[in-house]
VMD Tcl script that draws the C-alpha trace (Angstrom):
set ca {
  {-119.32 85.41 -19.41}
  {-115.75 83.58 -19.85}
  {-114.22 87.07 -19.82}
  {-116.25 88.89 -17.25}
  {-114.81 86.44 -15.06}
  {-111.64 86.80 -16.55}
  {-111.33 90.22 -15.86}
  {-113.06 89.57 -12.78}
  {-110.15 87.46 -11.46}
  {-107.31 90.27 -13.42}
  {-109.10 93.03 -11.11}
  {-108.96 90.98 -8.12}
  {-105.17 89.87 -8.63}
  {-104.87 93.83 -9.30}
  {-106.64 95.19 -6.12}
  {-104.64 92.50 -3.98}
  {-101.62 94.04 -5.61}
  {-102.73 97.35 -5.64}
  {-103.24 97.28 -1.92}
  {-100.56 95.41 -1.00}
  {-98.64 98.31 -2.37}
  {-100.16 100.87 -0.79}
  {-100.17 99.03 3.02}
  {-96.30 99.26 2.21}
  {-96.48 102.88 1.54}
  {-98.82 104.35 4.54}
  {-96.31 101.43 6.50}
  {-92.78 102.84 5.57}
  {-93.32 106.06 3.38}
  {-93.81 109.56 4.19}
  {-95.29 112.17 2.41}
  {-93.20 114.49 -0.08}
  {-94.23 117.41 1.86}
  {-92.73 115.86 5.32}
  {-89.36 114.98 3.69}
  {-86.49 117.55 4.42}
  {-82.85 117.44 3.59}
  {-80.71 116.38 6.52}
  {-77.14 115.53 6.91}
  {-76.67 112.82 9.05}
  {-73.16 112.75 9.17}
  {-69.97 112.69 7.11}
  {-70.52 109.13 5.43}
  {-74.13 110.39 3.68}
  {-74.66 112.96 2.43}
  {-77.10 115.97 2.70}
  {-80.43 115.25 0.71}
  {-79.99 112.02 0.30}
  {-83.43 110.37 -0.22}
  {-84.42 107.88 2.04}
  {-85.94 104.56 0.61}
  {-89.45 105.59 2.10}
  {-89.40 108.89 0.23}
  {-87.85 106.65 -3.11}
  {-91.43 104.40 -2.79}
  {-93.64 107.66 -2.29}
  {-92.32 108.66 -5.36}
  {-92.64 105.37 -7.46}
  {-96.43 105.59 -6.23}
  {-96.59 108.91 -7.61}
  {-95.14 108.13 -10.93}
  {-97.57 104.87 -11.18}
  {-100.33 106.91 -10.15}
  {-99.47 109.58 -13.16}
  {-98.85 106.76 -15.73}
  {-102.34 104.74 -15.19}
  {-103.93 108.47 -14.98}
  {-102.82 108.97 -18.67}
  {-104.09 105.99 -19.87}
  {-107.22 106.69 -18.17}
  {-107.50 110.02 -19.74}
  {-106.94 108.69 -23.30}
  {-110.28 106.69 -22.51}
  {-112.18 109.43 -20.80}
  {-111.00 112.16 -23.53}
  {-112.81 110.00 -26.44}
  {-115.78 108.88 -23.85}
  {-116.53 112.78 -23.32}
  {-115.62 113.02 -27.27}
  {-118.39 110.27 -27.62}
  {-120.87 111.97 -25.76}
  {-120.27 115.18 -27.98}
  {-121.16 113.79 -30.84}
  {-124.29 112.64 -29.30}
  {-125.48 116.23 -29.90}
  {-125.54 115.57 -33.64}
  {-128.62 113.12 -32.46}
  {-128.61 109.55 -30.77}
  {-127.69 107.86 -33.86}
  {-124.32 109.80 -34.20}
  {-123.56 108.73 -30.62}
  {-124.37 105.02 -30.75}
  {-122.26 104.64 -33.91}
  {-119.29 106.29 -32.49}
  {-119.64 104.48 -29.38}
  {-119.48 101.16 -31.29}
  {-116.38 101.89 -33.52}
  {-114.93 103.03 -30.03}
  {-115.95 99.80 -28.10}
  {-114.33 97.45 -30.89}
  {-111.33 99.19 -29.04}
  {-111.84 99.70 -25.52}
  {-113.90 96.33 -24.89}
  {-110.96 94.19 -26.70}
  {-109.77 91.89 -23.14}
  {-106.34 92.90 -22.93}
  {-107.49 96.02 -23.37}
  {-110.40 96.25 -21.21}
  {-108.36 94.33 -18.23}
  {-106.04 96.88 -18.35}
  {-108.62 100.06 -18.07}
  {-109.88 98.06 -15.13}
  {-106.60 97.55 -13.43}
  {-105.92 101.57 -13.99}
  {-109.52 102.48 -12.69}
  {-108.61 100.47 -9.43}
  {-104.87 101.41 -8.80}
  {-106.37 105.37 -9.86}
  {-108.65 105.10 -6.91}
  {-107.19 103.39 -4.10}
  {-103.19 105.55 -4.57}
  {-105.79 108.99 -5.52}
  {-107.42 108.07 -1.85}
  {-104.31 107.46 -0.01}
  {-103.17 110.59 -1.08}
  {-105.63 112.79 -0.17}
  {-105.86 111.40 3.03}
  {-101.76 111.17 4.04}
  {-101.62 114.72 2.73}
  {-104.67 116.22 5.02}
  {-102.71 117.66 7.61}
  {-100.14 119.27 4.99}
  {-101.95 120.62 2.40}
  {-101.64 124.19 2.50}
  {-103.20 126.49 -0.87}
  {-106.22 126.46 -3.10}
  {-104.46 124.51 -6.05}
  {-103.62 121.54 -3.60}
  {-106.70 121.09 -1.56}
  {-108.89 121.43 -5.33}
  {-106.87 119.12 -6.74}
  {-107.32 116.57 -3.62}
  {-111.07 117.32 -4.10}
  {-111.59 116.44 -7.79}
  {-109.53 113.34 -7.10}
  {-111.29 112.54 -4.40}
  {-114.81 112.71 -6.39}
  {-113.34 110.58 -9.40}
  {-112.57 107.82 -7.58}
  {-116.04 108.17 -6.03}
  {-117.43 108.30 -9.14}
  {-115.33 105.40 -11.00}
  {-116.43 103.40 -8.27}
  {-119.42 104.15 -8.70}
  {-119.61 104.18 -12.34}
  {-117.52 101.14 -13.18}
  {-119.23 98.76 -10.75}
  {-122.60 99.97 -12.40}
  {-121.45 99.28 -15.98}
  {-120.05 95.87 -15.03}
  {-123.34 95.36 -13.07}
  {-125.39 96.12 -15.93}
  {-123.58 94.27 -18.58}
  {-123.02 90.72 -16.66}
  {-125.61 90.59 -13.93}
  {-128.50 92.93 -16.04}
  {-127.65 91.38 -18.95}
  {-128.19 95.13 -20.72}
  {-126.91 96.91 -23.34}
  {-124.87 100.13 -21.26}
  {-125.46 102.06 -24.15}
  {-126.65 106.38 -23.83}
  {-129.93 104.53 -22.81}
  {-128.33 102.78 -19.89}
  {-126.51 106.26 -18.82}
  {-129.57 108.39 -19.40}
  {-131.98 106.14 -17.78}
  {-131.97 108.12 -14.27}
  {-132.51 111.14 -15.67}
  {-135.99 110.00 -16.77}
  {-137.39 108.53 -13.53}
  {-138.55 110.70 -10.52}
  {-136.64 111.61 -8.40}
  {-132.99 110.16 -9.55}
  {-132.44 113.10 -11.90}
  {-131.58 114.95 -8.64}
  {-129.12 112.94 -8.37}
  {-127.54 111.72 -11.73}
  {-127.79 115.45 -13.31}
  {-125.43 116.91 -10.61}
  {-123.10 112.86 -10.46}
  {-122.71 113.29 -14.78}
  {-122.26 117.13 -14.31}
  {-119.40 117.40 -11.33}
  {-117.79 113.65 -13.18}
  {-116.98 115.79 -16.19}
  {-115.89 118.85 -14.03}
  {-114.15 116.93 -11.81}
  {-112.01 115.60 -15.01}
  {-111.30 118.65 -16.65}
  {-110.56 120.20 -13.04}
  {-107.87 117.52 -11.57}
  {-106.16 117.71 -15.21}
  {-105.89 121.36 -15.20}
  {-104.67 120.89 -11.55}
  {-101.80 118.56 -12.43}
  {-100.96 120.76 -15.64}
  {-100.36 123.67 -12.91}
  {-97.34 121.86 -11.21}
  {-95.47 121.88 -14.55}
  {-95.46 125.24 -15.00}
  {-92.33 127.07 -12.25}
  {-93.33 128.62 -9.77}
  {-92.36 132.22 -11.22}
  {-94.74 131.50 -14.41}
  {-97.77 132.52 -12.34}
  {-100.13 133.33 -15.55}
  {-99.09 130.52 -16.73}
  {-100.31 128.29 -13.86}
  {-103.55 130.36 -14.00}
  {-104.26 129.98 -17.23}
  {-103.18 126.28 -17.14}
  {-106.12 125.76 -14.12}
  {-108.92 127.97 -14.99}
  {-109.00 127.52 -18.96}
  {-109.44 123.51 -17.89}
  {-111.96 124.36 -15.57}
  {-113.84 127.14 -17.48}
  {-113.99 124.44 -21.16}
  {-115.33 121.30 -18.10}
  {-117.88 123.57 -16.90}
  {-119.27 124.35 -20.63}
  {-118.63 120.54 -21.48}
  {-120.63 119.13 -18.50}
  {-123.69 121.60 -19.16}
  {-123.49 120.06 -22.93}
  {-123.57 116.69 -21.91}
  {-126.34 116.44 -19.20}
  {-128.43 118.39 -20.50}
  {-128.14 116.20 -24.27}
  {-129.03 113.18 -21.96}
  {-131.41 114.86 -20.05}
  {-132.99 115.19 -23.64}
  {-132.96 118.93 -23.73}
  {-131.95 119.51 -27.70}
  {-134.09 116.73 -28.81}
  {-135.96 114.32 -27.41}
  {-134.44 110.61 -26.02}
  {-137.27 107.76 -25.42}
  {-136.28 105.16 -22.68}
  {-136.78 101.44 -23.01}
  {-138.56 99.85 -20.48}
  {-136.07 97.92 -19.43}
  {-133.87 100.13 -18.46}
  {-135.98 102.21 -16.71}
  {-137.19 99.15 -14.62}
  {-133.67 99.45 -13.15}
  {-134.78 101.96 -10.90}
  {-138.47 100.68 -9.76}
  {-140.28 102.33 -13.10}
  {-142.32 100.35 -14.78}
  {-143.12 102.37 -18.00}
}
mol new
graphics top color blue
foreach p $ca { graphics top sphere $p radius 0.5 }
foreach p [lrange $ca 0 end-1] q [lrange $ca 1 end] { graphics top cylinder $p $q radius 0.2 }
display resetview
């Protein structure tokens, strides 16, 4: 309990941060896609970025740095759930060896403060790019963004619910749980199935802008090949939890998390 509310207080020092931060950039930044080179006169010259534009930028590079580190963790999560085809026992040991890791404080705190800084700078820039987001590439990318931070949120707040207020295990039991009690598969089948697809998608998305502009195959290739192994991935991994290649018993109690009572 000493370091749920530990990272508890971290997140909340975060967030404050965090939005801080981001009050400062809707207040005195622009987007990238309003800025354009002006000469204002002999004594500055053309192109010179303006500090508004310099914080817009510093949000973006944050925003790409705490992604990374989130996609270390969600590589070997997905990774984890993979090897739950091999049969329950596979996962469960894999996901221990990788918790002596992840769930380490420091550690942990810092996934936490990522997961909140990834949401609330992913939100403010889908919505301060709305009205000038022009392609397919841009407004997909806004979209998978948008549904990862929907489904950290989501996600996060129901592991940390689990573990401190539950007092559960959030094991494959914990995750799979919905899937075996009528009528939340309808929902958790397509939440697990569009989480993974929104991963693979927002990658292969932000891959695309490092290609130029002249590689065109390239920035096809770099979008739909992500997209195309997320959409094979996600079918893998709900339908192991939805206990499809052999069969997954649910506790009690953690089916009594959603009103079942066997």
């Amino acid at each position: 309990m000493t370091i749920c509310f530990f990272i508890a207080n971290f997140i909340t020092t975060i967030y404050n941060k965090s939005l801080f931060f981001i009050r400062t950039s809707v207040r005195y930044a622009s987007s990238l896609n309003d800025y354009q080179p002006t000469n204002r006169g002999s004594g500055s010259p053309a192109g010179a970025l303006s500090s508004h534009v310099r914080g817009t930028m510093m949000l973006r590079k944050l925003h790409r740095i705490s992604a990374l580190l989130l996609a270390v963790f969600a590589i070997v999560h997905i990774i984890n759930h993979l090897v739950g085809l091999a049969g329950l026992e596979a996962h469960i040991a894999f996901m221990h060896s990788f918790r002596a890791v992840y769930r380490y404080p420091l550690v942990e705190a810092m996934l936490l403060a990522a997961v909140t800084f990834q949401i609330f700078s992913g939100l403010l820039f889908v919505v301060r790019g709305w009205k000038h987001r022009r392609g397919f590439i841009p407004w997909l990318q806004a979209g998978s963004g948008a549904y990862l931070a929907f489904f950290f949120l989501n996600h996060v707040g129901a592991v940390l619910f689990g573990r401190s207020a539950l007092l559960l295990d959030t094991n494959i039991y914990y995750a799979a749980a919905g899937l075996y009690v009528h009528p939340f598969q309808y929902f958790f089948a397509p939440y697990y199935f569009l989480a993974v697809l929104a991963f693979f998608t927002h990658s292969g998305c932000a891959l695309y802008w490092q290609f130029p502009a002249k590689s065109r195959f390239a920035r096809q290739l770099a979008v739909s090949l992500p997209v195309v192994l997320g959409f094979g991935v996600s079918l893998l991994i709900v339908l192991m939890l939805s206990g499809k290649f052999y069969p997954i018993e649910i506790p009690t109690e953690y089916k009594a998390t959603f009103g079942a009572r066997s």
